[in-house]
Each structure stands twice: as C-alpha cells, then as structure tokens.
MMTF fields as JSON, N, C-alpha, C and O atoms, coordinates in Angstrom:
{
  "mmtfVersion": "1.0.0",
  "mmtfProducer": "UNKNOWN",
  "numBonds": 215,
  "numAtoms": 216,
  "numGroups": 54,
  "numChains": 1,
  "numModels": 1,
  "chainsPerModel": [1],
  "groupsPerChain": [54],
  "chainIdList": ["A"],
  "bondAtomList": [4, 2, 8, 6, 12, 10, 16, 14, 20, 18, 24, 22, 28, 26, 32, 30, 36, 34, 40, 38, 44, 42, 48, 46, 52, 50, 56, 54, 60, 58, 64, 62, 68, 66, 72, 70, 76, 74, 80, 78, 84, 82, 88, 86, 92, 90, 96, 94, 100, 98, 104, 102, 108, 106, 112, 110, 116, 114, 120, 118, 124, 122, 128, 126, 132, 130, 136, 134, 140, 138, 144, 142, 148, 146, 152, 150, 156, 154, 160, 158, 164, 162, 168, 166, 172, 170, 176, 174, 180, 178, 184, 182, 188, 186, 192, 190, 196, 194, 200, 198, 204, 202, 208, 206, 212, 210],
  "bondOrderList": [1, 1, 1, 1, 1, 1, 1, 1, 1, 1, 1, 1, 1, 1, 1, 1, 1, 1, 1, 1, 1, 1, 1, 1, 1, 1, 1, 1, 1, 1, 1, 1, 1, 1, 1, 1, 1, 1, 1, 1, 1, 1, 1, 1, 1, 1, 1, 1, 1, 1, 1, 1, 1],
  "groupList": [{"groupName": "UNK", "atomNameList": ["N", "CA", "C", "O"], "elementList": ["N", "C", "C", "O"], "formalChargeList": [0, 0, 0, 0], "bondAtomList": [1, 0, 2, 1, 3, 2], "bondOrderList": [1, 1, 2], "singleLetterCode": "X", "chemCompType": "L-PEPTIDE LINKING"}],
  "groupTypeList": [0, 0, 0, 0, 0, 0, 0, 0, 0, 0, 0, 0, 0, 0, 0, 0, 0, 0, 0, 0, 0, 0, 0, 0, 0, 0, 0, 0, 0, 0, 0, 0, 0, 0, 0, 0, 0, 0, 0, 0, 0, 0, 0, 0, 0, 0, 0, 0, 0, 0, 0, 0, 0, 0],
  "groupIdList": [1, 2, 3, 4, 5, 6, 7, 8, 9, 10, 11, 12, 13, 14, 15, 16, 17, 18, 19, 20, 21, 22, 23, 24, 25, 26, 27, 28, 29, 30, 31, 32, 33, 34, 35, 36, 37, 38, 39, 40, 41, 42, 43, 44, 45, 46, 47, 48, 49, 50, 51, 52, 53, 54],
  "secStructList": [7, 7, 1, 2, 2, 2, 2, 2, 2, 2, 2, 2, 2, 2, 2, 2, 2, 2, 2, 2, 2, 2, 2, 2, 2, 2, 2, 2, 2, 2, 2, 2, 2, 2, 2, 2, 2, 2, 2, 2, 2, 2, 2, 2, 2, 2, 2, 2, 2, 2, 2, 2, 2, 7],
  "xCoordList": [155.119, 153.929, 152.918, 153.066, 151.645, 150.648, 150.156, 150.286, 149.65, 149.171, 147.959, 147.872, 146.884, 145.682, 146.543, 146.087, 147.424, 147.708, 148.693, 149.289, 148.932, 150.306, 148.564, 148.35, 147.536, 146.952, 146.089, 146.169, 145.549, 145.177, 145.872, 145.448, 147.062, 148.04, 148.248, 148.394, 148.285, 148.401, 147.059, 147.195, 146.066, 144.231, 144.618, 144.27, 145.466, 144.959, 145.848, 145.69, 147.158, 147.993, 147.317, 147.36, 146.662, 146.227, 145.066, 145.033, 144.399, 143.249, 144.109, 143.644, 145.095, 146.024, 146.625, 146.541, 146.933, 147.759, 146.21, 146.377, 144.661, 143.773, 143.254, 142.544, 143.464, 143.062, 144.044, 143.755, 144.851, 146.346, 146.361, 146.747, 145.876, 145.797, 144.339, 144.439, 143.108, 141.94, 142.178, 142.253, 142.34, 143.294, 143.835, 143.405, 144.646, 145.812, 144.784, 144.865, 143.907, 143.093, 142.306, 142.086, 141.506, 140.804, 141.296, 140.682, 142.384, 143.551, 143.557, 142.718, 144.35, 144.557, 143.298, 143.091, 142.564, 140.9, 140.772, 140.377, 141.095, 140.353, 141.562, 141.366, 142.554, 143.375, 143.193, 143.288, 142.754, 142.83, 141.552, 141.37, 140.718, 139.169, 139.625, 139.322, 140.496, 140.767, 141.517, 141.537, 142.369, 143.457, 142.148, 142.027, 141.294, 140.601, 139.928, 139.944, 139.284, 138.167, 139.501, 139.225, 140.291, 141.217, 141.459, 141.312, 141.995, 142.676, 140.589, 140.545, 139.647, 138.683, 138.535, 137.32, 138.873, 138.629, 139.43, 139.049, 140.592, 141.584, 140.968, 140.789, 140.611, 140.235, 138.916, 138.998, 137.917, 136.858, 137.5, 137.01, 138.397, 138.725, 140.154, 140.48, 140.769, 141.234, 140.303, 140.345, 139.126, 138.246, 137.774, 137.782, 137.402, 136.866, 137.909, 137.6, 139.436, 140.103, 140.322, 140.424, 140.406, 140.274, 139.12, 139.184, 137.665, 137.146, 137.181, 135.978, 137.595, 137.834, 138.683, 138.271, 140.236, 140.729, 140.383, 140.64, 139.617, 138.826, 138.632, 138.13],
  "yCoordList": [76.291, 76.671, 77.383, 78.459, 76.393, 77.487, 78.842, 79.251, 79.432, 81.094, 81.021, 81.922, 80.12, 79.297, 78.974, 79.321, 78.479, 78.218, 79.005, 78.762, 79.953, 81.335, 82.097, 82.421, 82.229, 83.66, 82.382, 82.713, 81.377, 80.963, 81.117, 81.548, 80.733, 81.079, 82.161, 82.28, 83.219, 84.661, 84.842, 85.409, 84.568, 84.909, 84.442, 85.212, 83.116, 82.433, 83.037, 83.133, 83.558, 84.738, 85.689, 85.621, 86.618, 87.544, 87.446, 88.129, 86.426, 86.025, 85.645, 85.939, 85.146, 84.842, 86.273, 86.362, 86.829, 87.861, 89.155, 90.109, 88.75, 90.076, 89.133, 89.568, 87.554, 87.105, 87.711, 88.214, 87.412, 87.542, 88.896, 89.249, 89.514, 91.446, 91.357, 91.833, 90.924, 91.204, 90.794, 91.678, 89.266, 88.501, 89.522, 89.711, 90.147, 90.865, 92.322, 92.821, 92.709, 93.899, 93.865, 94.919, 92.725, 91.866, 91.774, 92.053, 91.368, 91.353, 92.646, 92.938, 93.509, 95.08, 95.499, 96.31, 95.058, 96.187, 95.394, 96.024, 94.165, 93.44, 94.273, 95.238, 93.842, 94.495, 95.437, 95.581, 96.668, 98.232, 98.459, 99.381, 97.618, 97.68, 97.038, 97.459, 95.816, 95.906, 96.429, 96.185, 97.448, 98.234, 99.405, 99.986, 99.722, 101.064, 100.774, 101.568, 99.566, 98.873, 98.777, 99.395, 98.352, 98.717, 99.982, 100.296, 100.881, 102.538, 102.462, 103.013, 102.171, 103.123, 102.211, 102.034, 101.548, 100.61, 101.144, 101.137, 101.672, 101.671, 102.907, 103.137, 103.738, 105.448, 105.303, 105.998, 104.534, 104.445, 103.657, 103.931, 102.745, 102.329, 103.749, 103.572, 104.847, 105.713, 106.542, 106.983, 106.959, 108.052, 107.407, 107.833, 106.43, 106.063, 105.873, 105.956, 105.569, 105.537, 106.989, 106.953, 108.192, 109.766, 109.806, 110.528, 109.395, 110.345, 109.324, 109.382, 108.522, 107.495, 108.293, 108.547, 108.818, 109.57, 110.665, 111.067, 111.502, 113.082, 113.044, 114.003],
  "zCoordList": [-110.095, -109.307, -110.211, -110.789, -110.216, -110.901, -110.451, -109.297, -111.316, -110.876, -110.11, -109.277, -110.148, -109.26, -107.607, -106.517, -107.759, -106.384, -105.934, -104.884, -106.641, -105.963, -105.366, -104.198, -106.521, -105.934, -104.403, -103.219, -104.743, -103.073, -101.983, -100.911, -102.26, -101.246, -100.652, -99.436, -101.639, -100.932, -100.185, -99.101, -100.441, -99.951, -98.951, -98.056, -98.303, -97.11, -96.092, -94.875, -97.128, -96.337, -95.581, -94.352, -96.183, -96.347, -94.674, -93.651, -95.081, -94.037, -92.969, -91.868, -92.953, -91.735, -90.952, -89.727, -91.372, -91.003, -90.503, -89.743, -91.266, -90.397, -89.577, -88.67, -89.665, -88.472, -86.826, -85.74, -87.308, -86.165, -85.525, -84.41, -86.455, -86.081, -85.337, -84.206, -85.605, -85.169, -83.808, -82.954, -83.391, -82.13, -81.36, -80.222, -81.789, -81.14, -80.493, -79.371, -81.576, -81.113, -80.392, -79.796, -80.072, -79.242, -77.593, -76.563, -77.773, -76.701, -76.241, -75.388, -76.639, -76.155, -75.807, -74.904, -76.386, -75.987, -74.445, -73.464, -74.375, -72.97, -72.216, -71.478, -72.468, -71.617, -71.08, -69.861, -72.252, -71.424, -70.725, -69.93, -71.04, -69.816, -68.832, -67.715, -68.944, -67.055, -66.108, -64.901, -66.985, -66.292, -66.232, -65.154, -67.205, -66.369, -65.131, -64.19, -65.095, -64.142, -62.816, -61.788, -62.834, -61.684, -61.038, -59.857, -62.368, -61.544, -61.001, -59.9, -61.263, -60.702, -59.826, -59.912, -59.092, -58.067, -57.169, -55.999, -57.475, -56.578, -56.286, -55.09, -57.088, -56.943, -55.764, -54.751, -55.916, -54.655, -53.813, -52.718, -53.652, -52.411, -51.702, -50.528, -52.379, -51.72, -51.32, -50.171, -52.349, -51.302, -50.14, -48.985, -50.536, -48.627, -47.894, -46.705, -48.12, -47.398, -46.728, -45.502, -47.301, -46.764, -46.396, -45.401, -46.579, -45.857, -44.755, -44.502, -43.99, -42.873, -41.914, -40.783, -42.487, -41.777, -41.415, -40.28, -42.451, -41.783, -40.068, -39.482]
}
C-alpha cells in the first residue's frame, strides 16, 4: 500500500466519522426542541386545565 493512498484513506476516514457526529448532533438538537415544545404545551394545556376548575 502506497503512503498517497494510506494518507487519502485516512482524510476520507476522518470526514466520515465528523460527518456521522455532525448527523448525530443534528439529531439530538431536533430532538431536544421537541421534547421542550411538548413539556410547554403540556404546561399551558394544565394551567387552563386549573384555572377551569377554580
């Protein structure tokens, strides 16, 4: 194996693995905006549920 195609190889490594991580961070960020956008949904649909019972 030449040293030209060991060091490409590792570069495309390299780009593979901050692709896969950026993906993944991408993911978690959507994720945790729709779990907040929920608890505050749920949070205005309980206040009006109390002040209903008052």
């Amino acid at each position: 194996m030449s040293l030209l195609k060991q060091r490409f190889r590792n570069e495309h490594e390299t780009q593979r693995r901050h692709e896969i991580s950026v993906r993944s961070r991408s993911a978690s960020k959507s994720r945790i905006s729709t779990k907040s956008r929920n608890t505050k949904r749920s949070w205005s649909s309980a206040r009006k549920s109390s002040k209903q019972s008052y």
